[in-house]
Every structure is written in C-alpha cells, then in structure tokens.
ZAMARGU-4260 file (C-alpha; in steps of 0.2 Angstrom, whole numbers, plus 5000, padded with zeros to 4 digits):
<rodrens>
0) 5032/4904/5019 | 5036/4918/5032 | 5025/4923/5043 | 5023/4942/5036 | 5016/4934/5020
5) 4999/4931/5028 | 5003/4944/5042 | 5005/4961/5032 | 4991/4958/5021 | 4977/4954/5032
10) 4983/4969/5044 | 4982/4981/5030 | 4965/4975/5023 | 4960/4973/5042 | 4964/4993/5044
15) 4955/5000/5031 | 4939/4986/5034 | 4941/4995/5052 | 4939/5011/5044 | 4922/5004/5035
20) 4915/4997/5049 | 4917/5013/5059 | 4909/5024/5046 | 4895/5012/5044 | 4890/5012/5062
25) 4891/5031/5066 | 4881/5035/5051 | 4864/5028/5062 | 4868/5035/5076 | 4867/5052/5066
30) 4853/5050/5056 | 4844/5045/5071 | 4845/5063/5077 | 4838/5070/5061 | 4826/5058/5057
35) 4808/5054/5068 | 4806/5034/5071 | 4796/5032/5059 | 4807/5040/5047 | 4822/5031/5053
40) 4812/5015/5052 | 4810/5017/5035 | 4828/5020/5032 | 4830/5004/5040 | 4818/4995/5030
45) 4826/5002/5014 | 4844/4997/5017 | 4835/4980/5026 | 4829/4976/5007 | 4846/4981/4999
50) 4855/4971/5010 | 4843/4957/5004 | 4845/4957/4986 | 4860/4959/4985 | 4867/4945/4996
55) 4854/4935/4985 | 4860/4945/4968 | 4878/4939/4970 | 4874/4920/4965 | 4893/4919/4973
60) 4901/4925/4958 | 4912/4939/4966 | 4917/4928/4980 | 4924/4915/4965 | 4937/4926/4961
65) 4943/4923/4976 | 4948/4903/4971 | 4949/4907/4953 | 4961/4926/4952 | 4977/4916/4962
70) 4975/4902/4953 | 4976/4907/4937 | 4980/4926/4935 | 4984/4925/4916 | 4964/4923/4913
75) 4960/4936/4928 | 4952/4948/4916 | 4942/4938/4909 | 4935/4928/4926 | 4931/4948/4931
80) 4923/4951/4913 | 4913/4934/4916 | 4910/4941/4934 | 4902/4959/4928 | 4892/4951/4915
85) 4881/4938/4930 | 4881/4953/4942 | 4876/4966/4927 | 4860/4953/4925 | 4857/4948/4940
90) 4857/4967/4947 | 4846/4971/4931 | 4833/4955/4938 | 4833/4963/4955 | 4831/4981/4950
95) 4813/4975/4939 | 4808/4963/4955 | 4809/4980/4967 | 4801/4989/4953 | 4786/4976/4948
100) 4785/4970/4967 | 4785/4986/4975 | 4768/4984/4981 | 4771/4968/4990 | 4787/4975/5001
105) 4777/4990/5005 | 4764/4978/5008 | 4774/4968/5018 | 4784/4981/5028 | 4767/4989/5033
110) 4773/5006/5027 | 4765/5013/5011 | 4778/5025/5009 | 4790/5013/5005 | 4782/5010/4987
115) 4789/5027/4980 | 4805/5022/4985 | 4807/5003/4977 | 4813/5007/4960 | 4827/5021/4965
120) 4832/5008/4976 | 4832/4997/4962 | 4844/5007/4955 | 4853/5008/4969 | 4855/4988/4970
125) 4859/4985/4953 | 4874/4998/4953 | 4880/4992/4970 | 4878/4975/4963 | 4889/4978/4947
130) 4902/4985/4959 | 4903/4973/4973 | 4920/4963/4968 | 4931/4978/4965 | 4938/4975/4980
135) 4939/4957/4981 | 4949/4958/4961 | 4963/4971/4971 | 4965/4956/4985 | 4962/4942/4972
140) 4978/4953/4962 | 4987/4955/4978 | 4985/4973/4977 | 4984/4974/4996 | 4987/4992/5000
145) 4975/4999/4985 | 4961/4985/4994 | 4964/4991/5011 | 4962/5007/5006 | 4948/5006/4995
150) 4939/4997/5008 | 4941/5014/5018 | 4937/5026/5007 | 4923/5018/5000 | 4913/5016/5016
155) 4919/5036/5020 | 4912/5042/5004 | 4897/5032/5005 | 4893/5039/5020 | 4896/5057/5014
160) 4886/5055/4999 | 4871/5049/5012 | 4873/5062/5023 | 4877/5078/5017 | 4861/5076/5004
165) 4853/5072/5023 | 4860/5088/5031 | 4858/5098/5016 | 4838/5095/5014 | 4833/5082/5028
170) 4824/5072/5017 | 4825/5052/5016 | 4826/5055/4993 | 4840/5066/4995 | 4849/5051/5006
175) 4843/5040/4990 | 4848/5049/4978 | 4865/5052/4986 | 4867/5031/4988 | 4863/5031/4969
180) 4874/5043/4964 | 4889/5035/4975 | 4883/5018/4966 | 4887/5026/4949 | 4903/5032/4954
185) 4908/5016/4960 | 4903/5007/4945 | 4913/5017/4935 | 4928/5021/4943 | 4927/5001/4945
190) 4927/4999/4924 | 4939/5012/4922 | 4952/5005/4933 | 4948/4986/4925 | 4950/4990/4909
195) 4966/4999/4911 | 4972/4984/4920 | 4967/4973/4910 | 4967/4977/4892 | 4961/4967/4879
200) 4960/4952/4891 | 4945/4960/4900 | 4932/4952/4890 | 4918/4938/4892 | 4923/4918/4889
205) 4909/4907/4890 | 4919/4893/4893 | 4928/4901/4909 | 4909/4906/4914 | 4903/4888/4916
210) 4918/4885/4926 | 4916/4899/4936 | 4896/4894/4939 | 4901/4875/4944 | 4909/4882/4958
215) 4900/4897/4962 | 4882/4888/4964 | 4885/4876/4976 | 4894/4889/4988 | 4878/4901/4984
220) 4865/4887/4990 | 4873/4886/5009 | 4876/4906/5009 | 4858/4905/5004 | 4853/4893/5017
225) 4862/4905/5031 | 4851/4919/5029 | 4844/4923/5044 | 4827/4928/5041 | 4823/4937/5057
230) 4825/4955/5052 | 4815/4949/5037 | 4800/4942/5049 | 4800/4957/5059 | 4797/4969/5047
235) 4783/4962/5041 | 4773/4959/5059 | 4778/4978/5067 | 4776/4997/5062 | 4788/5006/5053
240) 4793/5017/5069 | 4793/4999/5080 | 4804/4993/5067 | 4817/5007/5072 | 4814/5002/5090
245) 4821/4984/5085 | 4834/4988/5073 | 4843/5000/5087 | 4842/4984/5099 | 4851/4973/5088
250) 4864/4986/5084 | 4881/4975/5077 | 4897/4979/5087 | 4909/4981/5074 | 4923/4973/5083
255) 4915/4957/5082 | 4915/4955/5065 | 4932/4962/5061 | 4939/4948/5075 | 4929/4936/5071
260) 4935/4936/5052 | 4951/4940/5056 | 4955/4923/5065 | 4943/4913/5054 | 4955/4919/5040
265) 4971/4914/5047 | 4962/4898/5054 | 4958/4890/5040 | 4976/4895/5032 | 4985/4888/5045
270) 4971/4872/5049 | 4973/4866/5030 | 4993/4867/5031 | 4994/4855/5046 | 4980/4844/5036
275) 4989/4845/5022 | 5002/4837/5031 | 4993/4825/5041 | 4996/4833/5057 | 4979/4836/5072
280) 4972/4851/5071 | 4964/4852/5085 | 4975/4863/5096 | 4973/4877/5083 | 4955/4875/5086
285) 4958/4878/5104 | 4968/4891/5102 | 4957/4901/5091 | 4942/4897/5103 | 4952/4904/5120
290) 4957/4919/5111 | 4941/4923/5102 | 4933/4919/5120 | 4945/4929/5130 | 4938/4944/5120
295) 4919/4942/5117 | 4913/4936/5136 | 4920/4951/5142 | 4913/4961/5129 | 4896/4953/5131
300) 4896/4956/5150 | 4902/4973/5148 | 4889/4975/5137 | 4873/4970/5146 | 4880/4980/5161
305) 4880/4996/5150 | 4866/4990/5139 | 4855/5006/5144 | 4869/5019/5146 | 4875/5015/5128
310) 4858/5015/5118 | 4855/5033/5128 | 4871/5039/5122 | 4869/5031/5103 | 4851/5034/5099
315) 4844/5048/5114 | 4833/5043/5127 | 4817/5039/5112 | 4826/5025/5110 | 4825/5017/5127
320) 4812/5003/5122 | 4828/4994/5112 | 4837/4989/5128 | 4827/4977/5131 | 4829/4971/5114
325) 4847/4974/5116 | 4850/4968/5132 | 4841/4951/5122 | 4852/4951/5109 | 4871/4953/5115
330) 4873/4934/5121 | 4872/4933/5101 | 4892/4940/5102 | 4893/4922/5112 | 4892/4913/5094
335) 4906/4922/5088 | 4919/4912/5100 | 4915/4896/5089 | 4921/4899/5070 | 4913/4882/5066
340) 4911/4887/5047 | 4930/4892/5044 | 4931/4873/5052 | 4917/4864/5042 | 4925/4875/5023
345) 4941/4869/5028 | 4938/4850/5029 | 4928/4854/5013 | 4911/4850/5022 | 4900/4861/5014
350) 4885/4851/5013 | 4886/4848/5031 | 4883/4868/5032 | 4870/4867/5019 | 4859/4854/5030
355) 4865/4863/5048 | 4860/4883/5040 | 4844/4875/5030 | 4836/4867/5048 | 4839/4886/5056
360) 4831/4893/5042 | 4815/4881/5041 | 4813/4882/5060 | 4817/4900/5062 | 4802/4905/5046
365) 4791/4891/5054 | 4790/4898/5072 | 4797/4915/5073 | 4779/4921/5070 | 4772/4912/5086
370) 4789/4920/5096 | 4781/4937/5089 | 4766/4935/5094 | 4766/4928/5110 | 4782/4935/5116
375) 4786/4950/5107 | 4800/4956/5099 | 4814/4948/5115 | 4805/4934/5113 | 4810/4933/5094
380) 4826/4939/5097 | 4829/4926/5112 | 4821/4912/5101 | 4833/4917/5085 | 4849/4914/5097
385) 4843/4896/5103 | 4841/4892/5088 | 4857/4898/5081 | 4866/4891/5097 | 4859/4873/5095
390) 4867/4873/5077 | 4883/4877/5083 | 4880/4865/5095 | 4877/4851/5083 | 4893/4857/5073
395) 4904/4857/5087 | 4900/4839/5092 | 4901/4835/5073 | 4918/4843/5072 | 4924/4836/5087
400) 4918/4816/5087 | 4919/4816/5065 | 4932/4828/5059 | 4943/4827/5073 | 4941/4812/5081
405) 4944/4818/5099 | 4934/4813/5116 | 4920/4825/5123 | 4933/4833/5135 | 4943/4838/5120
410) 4930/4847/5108 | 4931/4860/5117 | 4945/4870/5129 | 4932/4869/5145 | 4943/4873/5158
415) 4950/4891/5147 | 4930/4894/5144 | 4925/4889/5162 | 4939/4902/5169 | 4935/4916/5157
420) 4917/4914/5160 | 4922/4916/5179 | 4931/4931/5177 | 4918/4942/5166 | 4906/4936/5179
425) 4916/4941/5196 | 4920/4956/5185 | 4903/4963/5185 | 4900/4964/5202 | 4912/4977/5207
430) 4909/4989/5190 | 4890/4988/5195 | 4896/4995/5213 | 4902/5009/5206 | 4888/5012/5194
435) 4877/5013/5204 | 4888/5027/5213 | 4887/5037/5199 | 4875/5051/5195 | 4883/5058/5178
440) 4878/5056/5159 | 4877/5043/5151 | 4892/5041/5142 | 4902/5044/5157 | 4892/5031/5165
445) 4894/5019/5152 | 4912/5024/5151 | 4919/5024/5170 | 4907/5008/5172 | 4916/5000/5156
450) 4934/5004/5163 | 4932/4998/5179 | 4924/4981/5173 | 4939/4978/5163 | 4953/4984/5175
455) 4945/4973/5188 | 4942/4958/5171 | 4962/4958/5167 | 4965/4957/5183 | 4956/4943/5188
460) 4964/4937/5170 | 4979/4936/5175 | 4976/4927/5193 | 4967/4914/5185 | 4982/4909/5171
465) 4973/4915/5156 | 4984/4931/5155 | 5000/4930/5163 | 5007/4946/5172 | 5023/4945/5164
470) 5018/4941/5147 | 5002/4955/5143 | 5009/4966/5132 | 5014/4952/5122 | 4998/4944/5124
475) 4985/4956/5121 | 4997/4959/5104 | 4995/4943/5099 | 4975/4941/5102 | 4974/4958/5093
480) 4984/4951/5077 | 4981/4932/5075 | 4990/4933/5060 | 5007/4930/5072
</rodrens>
C-alpha cells in the first residue's frame, strides 16, 4: 500500500475540516459583538444542549458505518437506511425530552428565557441528528473529495444561515430559526443524494440492524462515559451572562483538534500494521508524542503569554473576566500531546477506556460542585484538568508496562519532552521583554509578542537537536502532514 493511499485522503478531508473549524470559531467572535452577555450566554447555553443530545442521540450508529461501509459496500445502502431509521427515532426522543423537559433545563440553566426556546431547538436537534452521517457515508464510500468539501461548506453555510438572520434582525429566534432551516436543508439534500446513490438498496434490514447495534453499543457506553460534564455543571451553578464570561475562557483552538486527529488517525493505521505483524510499536508512539509535543507546548506557552491580548481582540474588553478562566484552561492543550485513546482502540481495549472515562466522570460530577463553590470557576476549570491529567496518567503507565511491555524510562520520550519543555520555557522570557515594550493594540501586542516567542522557540529548537538547521523545511513538512 503506497503511502499516498492514506496520505491524499486524510489531506483533503483535513482541508475542508480546516475550513469548518474556522467558520465555527469566528462565528462567536461576531456574535459576541452583537449580542449583550447575557444574550450571548444564552446562545451558549442553546448550542451547550444541542451539543448534548446529540452526542447522547447518535447511540454510535453513524460512527458504525465507519467499520461497517468498507467492509461490505454491496449492503452500504441498507447499513445507512438502517442508520436513518435509529437516528430518525432517536432525534424524535430528543426533540419530545427538550419539548416536555423544557422546564427543567430553564430550571437548571438559571435562565427563564431559555424555556421558549426548547422545543425549536428540538427541532433543531432532531434534523441535525437525522443528518449527521452524511459525511461519514462519502468517507465510508471513499468519496473523499465530495467529504472534504462538504465538510466545508457545510459549516460556511451553517454559519450564514445563523448569521445573516442575526444581522438582519438581531434577535437570538432569527439565529434559531436560521439553524433549523439549515437543518432541513441538510436532511434533505442528505436523502436526495442517498437515494440516488443508492437505489433500491437504500432500505431498512432488520437483520443488518442487530448487527449494526452489537457493535455500535458498546462503542457508545465509553463515548458516553467520556463526557465531560463541566460545561454541564457550570451552567447549572452561574448566571446566564456568567456563563458567557466562562465559555469565552475555555474558547477551543481549532488547531488542536485538527492535529490531534490527524495523527491519532494515521497512528492507529500505522500501529495496527506493525501489530499485525508482530513488530514493537513503541517508536511510533514516540514519534507521535515528540511531534504532537513539539507543536502544543509552544502553543500552550504562547498562549498564556498572550492570554489577555487575545480575549481583548476576540471578544472586546467586556470580556476581560475570562482570562483568568483562560489563562486556567490552556494547560488542557497539554493532554492533547498523548493520544492515549487512538492507543488503548488500537489494541482493542475499550473497556479499559470505559473504566478510565467512567472514574473521570463519577469524580468530576461528585466534586466539581465543592471546586465551584469554594474556588470559583478557575477552580473548576483547574480541578477538571487534574483530573483528566491523572487518567492520562494511569493510561500511559498502563500502555507502557501492559500493552507494550517497555521500562519506565521508555513509556514515554523524556529526554525530546524535557528539551521541548525547555525551549518553550526560555522562549518566553525574551517575547515578554518585548511586550512589555509595546504600547499598541492589542492584536499587535498579541501578534509582535507571538512572532517573537516563536522566532526565538525555533531557534532554540534547533540548538537543542529537536529541529535540525538543515532539515526545517523538511521537518515542519512532516509535523504538518503526519500522513508522510
């Protein structure tokens, strides 16, 4: 198998993800010049309960096709039939859950307004639900290209349909009803194309269905036991403009995610290959981890340098209460150097991330309350990271002395961490320097701040071995496309 085989196609899907991703995180940043806080905390808390039911509404169906399309594409149109028939009832459960229990998420949310809402976003839920696998059928089909760029689009014309009812009327329904509307379209573009596709095949089989569900639950027990119920806990102990305070400090960088997938992907292709054929796997584990770190401690530095600059220039200067928050919740990007999921999935240990998600989620419901109440919302935010950094703890000693057999010195690369660590470290001293010479705005603050910390980062990269001089180009190539 060449190496453009995995290559091409997880480029392409990552460019129009890229695309998404983007889309998605400028839409706040605008809204949160139209909105008051506690209008845009509203917002929030809609799209916080969207989020919610539908990660809980999937019941891992879509994500079955993945397993199920490759291996047997002459029954493909009948595994997506089977698909849209869970997803049409299990959108129909959450849209009457929204729509009875409206009382209790206003309830919860502290925010009466939020009841006239529910059962539009019920709507909203159940559509988006319905719709959700479109483009994991076109990657499932190896329709890369149509993927990629549906994966774009989509996210562009979700945001338009959000924010020219917003600009149009400045009112949160008009954003709602735009959602829905985008939702519809979605749905049936989605049945259009599938039935085209696939003819008679696309039809319900029962028989398909039940092996569809044998594999399906157990995957969605451990993605139920990863929830992370913080956002969740928060909403319920805070008021609704609080809660826009909050969510603008744990802002997601895009980047992290899209990297972080990227070379989870290609790791779990290329680990099971060299498992497959009995071979040790724990340079490629290495490997991923130096070059995952090589990006994220730098960013994470970079970031708490610039932490106030960048929520001035993203959300204005009423937002300055979520640095803190923010400042609290960048070492989360830390995490993301150690993929130990894409690990534990490959070895096929999914109970062992069932017990390891399930311990975070009893202890983060059993004590975030006191973290709140005692601590405030860094506290909360400080308490969530321990915890999730003690599990990846445990998995990393797990992976290391029980999947791959190797000593202490060898379950992690310590020396490539210790060096990086050193460099983003000494890097901030001389971009502090210069910030503190600067009297501009701040996005040229953040900016000249940002450039120097990592002109002075590569080059201390490069002293220390990590980067050779000769070799960047090719380098930062390579850490940018791990499919290579």
């Amino acid at each position: 198998m060449s190496k453009d085989s995995t290559t091409r196609p997880a480029m392409l899907l990552a460019a129009g993800r890229t695309l998404g991703f983007a889309v998605a995180f400028l839409l706040p940043i605008i809204l949160v010049r139209i909105f008051t806080k506690e209008e845009f905390g509203t917002y929030k808390q809609i799209f916080l309960f969207a989020g919610l039911f539908m990660g809980f509404g999937q019941v891992g169906m879509a994500e079955s096709l993945y397993y199920f399309l490759p291996r047997g594409p002459e029954r493909a149109g009948r595994y997506v039939a089977n698909t849209l028939l869970m997803l049409c009832m299990t959108g129909t459960i959450c849209l009457l859950l929204l729509t009875v229990g409206a009382n209790a998420v206003a309830n919860w949310s502290n925010n009466p307004g939020l009841l006239t809402y529910m059962p539009t976003l019920g709507v909203f839920v159940a559509l988006s639900l319905f719709a959700i696998g479109f483009e994991i059928v076109l990657v499932g089909c190896r329709e890369y290209k149509f993927a990629s760029i549906l994966y774009g689009s989509s996210d562009a014309v979700r945001a338009l349909a959000l924010l020219i009812p917003i600009l149009l009327t400045g009112s949160l329904w008009a954003l709602l009803a735009g959602a829905v509307i985008f939702a519809a379209l979605r749905s049936g573009t989605m049945v259009w194309y599938l039935g085209k596709r696939f003819k008679r095949e696309f039809r319900p089989d029962l028989a398909l269905l039940k092996e569809q569900l044998k594999y399906a639950i157990p995957f969605t027990l451990a993605a139920y036991a990863s929830f992370n119920p913080l956002n969740l806990l928060v909403v319920g102990w805070v008021s609704t403009a609080t809660f826009a305070v909050y969510m603008n400090g744990v802002t997601e960088v895009p980047i992290v995610d899209l990297l972080f997938n990227s070379y989870g992907n290609v790791l779990m292709v290329r680990m099971g290959e060299e498992i497959k054929h009995g071979r040790a796997v724990v340079g490629l584990w290495h490997d991923v981890v130096e070059k995952l770190a090589l990006i994220f401690l730098p960013l994470t530095a970079a970031l708490l340098l610039t932490s106030r600059e960048l929520i001035r220039f993203l959300y204005t200067d009423q937002y300055l209460a979520s640095v803190p928050i923010f400042t609290a919740y960048c070492p989360t990007i830390l995490l993301a150097i150690l993929p130990i999921d894409c690990v534990l999935r490959t070895f096929a240990k999914t109970r062992a991330i069932l017990f390891l998600y399930l311990g975070r989620l009893i202890v983060m419901v059993a004590c975030t309350s006191f973290f709140l109440r005692h601590f405030g919302l860094v506290g909360a935010v400080v308490f969530g990271f321990a915890v999730y950094a003690l599990l990846k703890a445990v998995a990393v000693v797990y992976i290391g002395r029980t999947l791959m057999k190797v000593k202490v010195s060898e379950y992690l690369p310590w020396r490539f961490l210790g060096l990086t660590l050193l460099a983003s470290l000494i890097a901030v001293l001389p971009a502090a320097l210069v910030k503190a010479q600067l009297d501009l705005k701040p996005m040229w603050v953040g900016g000249i701040t940002t450039l120097v910390y990592g002109a002075v980062y590569i080059a201390l990269a490069i002293v220390f071995g990590l980067l050779p001089a000769l070799d960047v180009r090719q380098r930062l190539r390579f850490i940018l496309n791990p499919g290579r």
